[in-house]
N, CA, C and O atoms as a MOPAC input file, in Angstrom:
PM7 MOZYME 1SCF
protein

 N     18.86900 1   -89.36500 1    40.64400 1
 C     18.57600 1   -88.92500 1    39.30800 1
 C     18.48600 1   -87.40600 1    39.23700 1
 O     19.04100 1   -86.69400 1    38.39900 1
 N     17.63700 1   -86.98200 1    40.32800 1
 C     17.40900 1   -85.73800 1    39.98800 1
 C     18.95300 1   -84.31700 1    40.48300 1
 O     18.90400 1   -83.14900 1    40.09800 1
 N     20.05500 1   -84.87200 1    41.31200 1
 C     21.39100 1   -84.70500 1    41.13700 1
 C     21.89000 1   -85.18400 1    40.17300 1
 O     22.69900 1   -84.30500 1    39.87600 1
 N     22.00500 1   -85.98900 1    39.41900 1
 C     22.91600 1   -85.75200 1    38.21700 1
 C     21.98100 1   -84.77200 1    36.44800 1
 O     22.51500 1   -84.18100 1    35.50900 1
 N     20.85100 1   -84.98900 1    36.68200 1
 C     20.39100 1   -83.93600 1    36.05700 1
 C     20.54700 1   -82.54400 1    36.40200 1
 O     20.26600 1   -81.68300 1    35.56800 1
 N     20.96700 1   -82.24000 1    37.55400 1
 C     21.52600 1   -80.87400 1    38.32900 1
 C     22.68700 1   -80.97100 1    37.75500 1
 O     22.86900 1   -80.06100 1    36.94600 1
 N     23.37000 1   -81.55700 1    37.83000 1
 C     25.02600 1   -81.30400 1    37.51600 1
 C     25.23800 1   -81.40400 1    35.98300 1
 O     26.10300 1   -80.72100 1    35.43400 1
 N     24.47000 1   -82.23100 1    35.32000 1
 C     24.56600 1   -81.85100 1    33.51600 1
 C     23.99700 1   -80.35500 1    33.36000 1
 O     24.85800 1   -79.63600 1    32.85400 1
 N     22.82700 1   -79.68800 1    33.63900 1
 C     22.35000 1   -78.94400 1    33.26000 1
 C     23.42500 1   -77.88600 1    33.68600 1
 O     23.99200 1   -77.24300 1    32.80200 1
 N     23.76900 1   -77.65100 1    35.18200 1
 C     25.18400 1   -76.54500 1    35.25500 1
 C     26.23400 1   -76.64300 1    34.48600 1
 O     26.77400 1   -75.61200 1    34.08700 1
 N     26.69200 1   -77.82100 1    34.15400 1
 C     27.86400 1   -78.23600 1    33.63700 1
 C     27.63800 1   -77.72900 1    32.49800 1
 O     28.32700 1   -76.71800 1    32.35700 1
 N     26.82500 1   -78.00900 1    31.37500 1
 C     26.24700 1   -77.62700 1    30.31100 1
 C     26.48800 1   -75.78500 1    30.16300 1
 O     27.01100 1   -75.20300 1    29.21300 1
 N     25.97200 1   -75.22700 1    31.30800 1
 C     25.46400 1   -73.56400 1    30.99900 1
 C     26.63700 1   -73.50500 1    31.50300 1
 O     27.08700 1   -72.69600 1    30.69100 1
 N     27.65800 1   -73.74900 1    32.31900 1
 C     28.80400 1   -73.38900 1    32.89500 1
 C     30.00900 1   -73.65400 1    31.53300 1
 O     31.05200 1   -73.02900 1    31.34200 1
 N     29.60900 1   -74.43800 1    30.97400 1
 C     30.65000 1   -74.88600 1    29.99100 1
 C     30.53000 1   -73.80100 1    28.64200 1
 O     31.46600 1   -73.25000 1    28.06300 1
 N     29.00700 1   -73.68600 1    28.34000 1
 C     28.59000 1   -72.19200 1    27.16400 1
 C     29.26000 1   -70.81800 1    27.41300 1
 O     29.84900 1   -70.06500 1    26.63800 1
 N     28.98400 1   -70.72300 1    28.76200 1
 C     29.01900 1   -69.84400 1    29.50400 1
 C     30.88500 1   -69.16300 1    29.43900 1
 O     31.10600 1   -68.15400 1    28.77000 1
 N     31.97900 1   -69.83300 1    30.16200 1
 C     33.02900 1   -70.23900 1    29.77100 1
 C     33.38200 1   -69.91400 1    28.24600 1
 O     33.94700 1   -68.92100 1    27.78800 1
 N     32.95000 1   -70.89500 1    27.68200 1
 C     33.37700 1   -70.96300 1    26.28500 1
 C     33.27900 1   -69.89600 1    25.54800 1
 O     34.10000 1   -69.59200 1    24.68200 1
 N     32.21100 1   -69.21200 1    25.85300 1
 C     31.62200 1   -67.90400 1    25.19000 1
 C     32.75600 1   -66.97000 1    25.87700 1
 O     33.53600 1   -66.42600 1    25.09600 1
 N     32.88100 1   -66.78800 1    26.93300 1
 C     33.55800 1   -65.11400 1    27.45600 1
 C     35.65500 1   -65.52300 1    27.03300 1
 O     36.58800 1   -64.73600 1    26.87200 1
 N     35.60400 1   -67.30200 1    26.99300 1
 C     36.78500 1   -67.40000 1    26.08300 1
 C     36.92900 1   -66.68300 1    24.65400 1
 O     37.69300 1   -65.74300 1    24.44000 1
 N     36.15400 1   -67.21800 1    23.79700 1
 C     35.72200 1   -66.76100 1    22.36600 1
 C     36.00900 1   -64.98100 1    22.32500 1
 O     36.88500 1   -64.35100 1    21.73300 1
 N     35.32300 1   -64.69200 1    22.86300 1
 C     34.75400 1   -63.10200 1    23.39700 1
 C     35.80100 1   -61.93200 1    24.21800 1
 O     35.75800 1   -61.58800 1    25.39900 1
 N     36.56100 1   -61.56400 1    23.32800 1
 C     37.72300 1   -60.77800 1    24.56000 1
 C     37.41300 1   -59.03400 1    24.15500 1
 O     37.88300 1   -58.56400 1    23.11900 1
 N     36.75400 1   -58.37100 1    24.90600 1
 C     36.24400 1   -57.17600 1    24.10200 1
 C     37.75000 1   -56.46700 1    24.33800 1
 O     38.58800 1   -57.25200 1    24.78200 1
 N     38.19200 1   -55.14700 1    24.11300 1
 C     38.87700 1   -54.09700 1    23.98000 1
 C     38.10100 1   -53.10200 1    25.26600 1
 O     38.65900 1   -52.93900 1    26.35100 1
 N     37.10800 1   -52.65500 1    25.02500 1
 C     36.42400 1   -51.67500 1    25.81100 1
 C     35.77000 1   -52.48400 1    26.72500 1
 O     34.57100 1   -52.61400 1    26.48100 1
 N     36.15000 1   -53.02000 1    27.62300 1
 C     34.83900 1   -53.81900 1    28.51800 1
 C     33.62300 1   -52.97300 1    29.17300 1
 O     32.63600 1   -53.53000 1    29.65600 1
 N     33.80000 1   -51.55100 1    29.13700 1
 C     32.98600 1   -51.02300 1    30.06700 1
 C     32.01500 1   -50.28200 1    29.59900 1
 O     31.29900 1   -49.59100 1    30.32400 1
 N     31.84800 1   -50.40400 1    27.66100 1
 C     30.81500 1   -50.00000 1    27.15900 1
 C     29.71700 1   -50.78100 1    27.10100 1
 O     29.76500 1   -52.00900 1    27.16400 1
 N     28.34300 1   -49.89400 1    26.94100 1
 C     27.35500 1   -50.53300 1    26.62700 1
 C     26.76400 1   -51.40100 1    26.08800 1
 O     25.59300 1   -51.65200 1    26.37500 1
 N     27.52400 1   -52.13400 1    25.07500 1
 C     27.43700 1   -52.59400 1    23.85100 1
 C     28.22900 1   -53.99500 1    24.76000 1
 O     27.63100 1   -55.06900 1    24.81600 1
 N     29.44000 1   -53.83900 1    25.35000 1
 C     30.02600 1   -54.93900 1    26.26400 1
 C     29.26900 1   -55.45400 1    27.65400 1
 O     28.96600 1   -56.60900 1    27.95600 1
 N     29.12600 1   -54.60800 1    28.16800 1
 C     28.07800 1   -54.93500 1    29.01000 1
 C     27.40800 1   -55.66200 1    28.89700 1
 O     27.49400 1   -56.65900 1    29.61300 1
 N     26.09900 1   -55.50700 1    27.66200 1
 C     25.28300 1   -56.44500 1    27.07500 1
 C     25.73600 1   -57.81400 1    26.53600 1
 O     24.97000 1   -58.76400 1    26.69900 1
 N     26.93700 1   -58.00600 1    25.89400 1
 C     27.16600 1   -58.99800 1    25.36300 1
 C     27.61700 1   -60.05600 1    26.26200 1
 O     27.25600 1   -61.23200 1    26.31100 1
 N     28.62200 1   -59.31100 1    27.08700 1
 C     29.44900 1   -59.90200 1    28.12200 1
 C     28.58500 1   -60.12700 1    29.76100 1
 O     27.94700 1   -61.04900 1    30.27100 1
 N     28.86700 1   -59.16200 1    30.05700 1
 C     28.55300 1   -59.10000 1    31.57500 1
 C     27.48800 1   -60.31500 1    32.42100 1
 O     27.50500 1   -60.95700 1    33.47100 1
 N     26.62900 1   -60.14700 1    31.25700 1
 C     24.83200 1   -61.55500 1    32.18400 1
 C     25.66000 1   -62.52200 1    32.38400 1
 O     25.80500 1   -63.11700 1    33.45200 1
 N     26.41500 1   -62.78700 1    31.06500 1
 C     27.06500 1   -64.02700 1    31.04800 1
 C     28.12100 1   -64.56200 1    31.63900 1
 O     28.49500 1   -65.71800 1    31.44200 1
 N     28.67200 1   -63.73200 1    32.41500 1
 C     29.72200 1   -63.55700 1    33.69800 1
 C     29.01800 1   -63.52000 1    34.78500 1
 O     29.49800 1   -64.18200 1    35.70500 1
 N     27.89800 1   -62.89400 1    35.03200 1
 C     26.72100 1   -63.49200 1    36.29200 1
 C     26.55100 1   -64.75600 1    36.30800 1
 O     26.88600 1   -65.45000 1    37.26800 1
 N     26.00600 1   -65.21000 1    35.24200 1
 C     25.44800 1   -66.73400 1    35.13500 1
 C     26.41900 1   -67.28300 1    35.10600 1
 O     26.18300 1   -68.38100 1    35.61200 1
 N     27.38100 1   -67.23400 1    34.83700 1
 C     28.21200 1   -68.65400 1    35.05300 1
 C     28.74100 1   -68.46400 1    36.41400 1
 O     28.19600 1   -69.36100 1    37.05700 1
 N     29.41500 1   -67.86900 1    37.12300 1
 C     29.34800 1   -67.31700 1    38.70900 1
 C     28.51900 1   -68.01200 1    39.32100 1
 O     28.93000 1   -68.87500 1    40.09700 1
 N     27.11100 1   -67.80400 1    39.12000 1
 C     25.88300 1   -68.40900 1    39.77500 1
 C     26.00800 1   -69.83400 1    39.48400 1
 O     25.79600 1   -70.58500 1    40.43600 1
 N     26.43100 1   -70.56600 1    37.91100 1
 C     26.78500 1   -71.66700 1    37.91400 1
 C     27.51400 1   -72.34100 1    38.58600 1
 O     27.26100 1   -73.42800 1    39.10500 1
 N     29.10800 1   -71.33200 1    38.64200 1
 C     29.66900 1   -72.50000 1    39.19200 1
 C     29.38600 1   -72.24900 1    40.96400 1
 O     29.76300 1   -73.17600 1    41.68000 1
 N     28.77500 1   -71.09300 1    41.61700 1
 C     28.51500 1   -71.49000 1    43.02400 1
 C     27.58100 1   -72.34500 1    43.38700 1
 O     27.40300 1   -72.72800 1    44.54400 1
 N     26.75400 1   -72.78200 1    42.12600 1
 C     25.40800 1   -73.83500 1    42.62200 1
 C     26.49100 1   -75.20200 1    42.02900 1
 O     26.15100 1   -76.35500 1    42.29400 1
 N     27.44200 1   -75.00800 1    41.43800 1
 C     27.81600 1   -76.73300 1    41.40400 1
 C     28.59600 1   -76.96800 1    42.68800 1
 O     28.72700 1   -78.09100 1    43.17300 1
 N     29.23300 1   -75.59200 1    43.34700 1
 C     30.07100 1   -76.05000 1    44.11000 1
 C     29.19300 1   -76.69000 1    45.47500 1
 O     29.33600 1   -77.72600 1    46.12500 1
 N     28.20100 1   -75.51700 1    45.56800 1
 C     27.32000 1   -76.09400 1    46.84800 1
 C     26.45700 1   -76.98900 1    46.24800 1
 O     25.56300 1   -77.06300 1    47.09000 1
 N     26.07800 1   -77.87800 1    45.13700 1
 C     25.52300 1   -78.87800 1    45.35900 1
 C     26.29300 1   -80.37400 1    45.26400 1
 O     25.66100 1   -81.42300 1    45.39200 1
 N     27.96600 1   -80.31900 1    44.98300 1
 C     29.28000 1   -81.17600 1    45.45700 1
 C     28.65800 1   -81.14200 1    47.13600 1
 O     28.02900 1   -82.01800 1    47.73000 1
 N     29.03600 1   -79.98700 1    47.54100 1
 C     28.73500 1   -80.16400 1    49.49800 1
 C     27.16000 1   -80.66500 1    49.49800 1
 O     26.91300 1   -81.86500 1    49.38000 1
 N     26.59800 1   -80.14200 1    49.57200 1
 C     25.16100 1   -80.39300 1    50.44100 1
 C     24.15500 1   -81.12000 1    49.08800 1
 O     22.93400 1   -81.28100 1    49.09600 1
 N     24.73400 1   -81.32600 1    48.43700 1
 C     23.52800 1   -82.32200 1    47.86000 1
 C     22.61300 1   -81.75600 1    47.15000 1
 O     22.71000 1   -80.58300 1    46.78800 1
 N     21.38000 1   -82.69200 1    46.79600 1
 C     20.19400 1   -82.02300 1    45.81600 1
 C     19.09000 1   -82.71200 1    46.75400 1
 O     18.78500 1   -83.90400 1    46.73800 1
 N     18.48500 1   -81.57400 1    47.68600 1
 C     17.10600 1   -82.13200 1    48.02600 1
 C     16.03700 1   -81.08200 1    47.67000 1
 O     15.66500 1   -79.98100 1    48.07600 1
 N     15.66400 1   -82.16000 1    46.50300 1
 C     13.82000 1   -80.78200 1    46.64300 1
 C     13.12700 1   -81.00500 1    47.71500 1
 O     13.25100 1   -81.90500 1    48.54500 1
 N     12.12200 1   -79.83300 1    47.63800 1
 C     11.21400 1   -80.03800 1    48.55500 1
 C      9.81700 1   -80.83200 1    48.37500 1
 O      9.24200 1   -81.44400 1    49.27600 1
 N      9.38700 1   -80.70300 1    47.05200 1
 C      8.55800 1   -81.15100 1    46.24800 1
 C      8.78800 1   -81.95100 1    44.52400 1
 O      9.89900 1   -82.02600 1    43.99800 1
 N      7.73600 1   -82.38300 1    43.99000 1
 C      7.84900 1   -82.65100 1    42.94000 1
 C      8.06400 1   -81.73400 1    41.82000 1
 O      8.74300 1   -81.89300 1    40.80600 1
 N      7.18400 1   -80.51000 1    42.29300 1
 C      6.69000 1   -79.19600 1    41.42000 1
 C      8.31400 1   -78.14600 1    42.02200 1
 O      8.76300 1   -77.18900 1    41.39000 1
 N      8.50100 1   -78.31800 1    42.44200 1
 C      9.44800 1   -77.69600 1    43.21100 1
 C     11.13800 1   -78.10300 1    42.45700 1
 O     12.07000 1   -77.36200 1    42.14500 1
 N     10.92600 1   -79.96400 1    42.34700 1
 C     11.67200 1   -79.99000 1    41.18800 1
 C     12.02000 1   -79.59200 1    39.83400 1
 O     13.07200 1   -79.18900 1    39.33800 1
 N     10.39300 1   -79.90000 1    39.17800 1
 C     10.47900 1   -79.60600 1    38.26100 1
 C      9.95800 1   -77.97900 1    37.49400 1
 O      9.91400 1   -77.54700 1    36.34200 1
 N      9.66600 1   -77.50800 1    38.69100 1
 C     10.33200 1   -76.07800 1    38.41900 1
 C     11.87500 1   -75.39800 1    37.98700 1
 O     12.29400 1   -74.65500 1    37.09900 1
 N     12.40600 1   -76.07800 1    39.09700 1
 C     13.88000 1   -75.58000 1    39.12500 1
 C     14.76600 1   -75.75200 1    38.23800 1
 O     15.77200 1   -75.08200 1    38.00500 1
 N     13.98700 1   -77.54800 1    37.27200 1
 C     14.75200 1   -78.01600 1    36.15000 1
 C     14.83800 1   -77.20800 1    35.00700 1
 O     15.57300 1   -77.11200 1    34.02400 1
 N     13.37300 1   -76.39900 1    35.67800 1
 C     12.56900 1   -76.24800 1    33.80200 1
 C     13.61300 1   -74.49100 1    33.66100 1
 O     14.32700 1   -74.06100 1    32.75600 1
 N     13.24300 1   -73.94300 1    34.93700 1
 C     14.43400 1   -73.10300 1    34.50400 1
 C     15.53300 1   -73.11500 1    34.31300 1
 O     15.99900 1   -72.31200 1    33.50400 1
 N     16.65800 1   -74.36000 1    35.23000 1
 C     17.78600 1   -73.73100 1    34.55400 1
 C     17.99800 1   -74.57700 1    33.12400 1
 O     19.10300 1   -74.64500 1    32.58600 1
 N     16.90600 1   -75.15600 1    32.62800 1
 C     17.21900 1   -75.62900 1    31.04700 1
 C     16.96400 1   -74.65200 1    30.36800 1
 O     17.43000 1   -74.67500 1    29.22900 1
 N     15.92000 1   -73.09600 1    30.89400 1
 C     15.40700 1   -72.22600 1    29.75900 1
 C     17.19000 1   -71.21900 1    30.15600 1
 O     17.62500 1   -70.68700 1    29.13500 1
 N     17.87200 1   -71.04400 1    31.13100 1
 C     18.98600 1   -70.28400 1    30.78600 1
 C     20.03000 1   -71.25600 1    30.80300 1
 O     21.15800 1   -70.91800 1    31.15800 1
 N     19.79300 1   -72.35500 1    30.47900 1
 C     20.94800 1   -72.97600 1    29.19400 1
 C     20.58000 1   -72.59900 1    27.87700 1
 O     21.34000 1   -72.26800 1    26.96800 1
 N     19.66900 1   -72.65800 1    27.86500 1
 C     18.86100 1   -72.37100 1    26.51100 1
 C     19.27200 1   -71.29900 1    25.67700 1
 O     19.70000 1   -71.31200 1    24.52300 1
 N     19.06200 1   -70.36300 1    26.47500 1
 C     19.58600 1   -68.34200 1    26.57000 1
 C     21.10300 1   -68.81400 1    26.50100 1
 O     21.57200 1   -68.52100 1    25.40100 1
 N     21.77300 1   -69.28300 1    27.11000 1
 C     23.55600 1   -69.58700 1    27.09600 1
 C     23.84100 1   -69.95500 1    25.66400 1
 O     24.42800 1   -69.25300 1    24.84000 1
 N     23.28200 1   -71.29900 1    25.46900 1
 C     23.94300 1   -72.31300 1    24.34900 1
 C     23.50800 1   -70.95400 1    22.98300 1
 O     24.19700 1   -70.70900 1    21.99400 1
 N     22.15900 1   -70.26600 1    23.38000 1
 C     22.07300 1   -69.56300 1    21.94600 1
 C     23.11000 1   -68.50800 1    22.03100 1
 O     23.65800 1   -68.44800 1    20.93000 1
 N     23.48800 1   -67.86600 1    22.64800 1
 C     24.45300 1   -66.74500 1    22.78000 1
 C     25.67600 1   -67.31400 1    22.22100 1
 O     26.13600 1   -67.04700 1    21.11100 1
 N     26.29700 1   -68.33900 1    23.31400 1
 C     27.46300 1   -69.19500 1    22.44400 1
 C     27.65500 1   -69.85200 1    21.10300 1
 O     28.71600 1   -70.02600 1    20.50400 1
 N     26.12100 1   -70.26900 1    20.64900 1
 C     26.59100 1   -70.34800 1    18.97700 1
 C     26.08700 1   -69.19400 1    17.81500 1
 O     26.62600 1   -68.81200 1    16.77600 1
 N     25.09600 1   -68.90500 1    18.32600 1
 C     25.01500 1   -67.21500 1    17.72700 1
 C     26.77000 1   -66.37200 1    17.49400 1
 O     27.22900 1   -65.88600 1    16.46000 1
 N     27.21400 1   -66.43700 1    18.45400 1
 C     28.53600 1   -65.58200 1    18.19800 1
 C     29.99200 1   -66.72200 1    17.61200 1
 O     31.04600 1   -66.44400 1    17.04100 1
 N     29.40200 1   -68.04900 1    18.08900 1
 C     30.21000 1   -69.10300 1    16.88800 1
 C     30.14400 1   -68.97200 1    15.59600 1
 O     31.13800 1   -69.05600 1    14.87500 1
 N     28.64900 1   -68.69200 1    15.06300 1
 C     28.03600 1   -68.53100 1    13.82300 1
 C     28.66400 1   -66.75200 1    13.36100 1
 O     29.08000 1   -66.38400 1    12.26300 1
 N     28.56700 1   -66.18500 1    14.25600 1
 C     28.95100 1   -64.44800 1    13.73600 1
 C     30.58600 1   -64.83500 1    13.61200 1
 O     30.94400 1   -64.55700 1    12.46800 1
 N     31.32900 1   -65.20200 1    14.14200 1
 C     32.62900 1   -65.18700 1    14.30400 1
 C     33.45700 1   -66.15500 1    12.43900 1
 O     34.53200 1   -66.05900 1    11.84800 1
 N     32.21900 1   -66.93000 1    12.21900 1
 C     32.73000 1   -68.15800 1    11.18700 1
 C     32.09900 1   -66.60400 1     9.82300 1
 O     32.75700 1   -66.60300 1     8.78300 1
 N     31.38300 1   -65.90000 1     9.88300 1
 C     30.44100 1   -64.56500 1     9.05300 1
 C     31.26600 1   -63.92900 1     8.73900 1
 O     31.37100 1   -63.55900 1     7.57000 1
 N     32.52800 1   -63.43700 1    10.13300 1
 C     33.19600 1   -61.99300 1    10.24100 1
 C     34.46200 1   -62.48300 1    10.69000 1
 O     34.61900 1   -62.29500 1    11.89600 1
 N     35.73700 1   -63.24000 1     9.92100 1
 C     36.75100 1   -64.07300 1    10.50900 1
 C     37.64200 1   -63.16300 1    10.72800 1
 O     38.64000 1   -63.63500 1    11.27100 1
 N     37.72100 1   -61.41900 1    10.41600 1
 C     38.23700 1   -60.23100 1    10.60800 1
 C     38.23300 1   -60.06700 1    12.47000 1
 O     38.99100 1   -59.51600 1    13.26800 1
 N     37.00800 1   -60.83100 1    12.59000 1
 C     36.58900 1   -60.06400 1    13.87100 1
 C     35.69800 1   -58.82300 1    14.09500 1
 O     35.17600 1   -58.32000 1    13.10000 1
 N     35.54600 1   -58.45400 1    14.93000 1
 C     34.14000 1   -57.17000 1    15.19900 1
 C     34.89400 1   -55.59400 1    14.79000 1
 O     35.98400 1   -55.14100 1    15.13800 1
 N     34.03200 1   -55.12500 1    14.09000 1
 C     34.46100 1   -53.91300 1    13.76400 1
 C     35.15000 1   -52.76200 1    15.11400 1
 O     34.88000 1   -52.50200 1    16.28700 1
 N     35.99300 1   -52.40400 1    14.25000 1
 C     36.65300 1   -51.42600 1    15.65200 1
 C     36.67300 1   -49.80100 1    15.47300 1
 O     37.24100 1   -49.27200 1    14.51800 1
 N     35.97500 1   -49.04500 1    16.51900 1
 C     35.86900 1   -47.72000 1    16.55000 1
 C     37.09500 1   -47.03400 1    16.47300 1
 O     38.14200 1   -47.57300 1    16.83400 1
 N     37.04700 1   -45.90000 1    16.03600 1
 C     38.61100 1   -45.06400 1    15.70300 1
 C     38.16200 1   -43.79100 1    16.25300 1
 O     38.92000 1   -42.82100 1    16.26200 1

C-alpha cells in the first residue's frame, strides 16, 4: 500500500510538473522572472522522476510509521505547490490567450 501511494503521489507531481514546463516555453530563460516561474519546477520534477526511478529498483521500505507518514505528508504538500502552479498558469493562460506580455 504504502508503494503504490509512493508512485501516485510522484506520478501526480511528475505529471504537473511536466505539464506545466510543457504549457510554459519562456523566450528569456535566464531571467529572474524565469527562474522563478520555471526553474523549482525543473528541480522537482528531476527529483521526481529519480525517486520513481529508484523506487521501480529498490522498493519502498520505511523505517517507521512516523517516518512514513512523514514522507507522505510532504510529498502531498509539494504536489500541492505543483498542481497550484500548473492550474494557476492554466487559469492565467485561459485570462491572457495573447500569451505573456513581451519586453521590447
Amino acid at each position: 500500500m504504502y508503494s503504490l501511494i509512493l508512485y501516485v503521489l510522484l506520478g501526480v507531481g511528475l505529471a504537473a510538473s511536466v505539464g506545466f514546463l510543457a504549457l510554459h516555453r519562456p523566450r528569456r530563460f535566464f531571467r529572474m522572472v524565469e527562474i522563478n516561474a520555471s526553474w523549482w519546477v525543473i528541480i522537482i520534477g528531476l527529483l521526481y522522476a529519480r525517486s520513481l526511478v529508484l523506487l521501480a529498483i529498490r522498493g519502498a521500505h520505511p523505517g517507521s510509521f512516523w517516518d512514513a507518514v512523514i514522507g507522505i505528508g510532504f510529498l502531498a504538500a509539494i504536489d500541492g505547490l505543483l498542481l497550484v502552479r500548473f492550474f494557476s498558469y492554466l487559469r492565467y493562460l485561459r485570462e491572457h490567450p495573447q500569451g505573456p506580455p513581451t519586453a521590447s
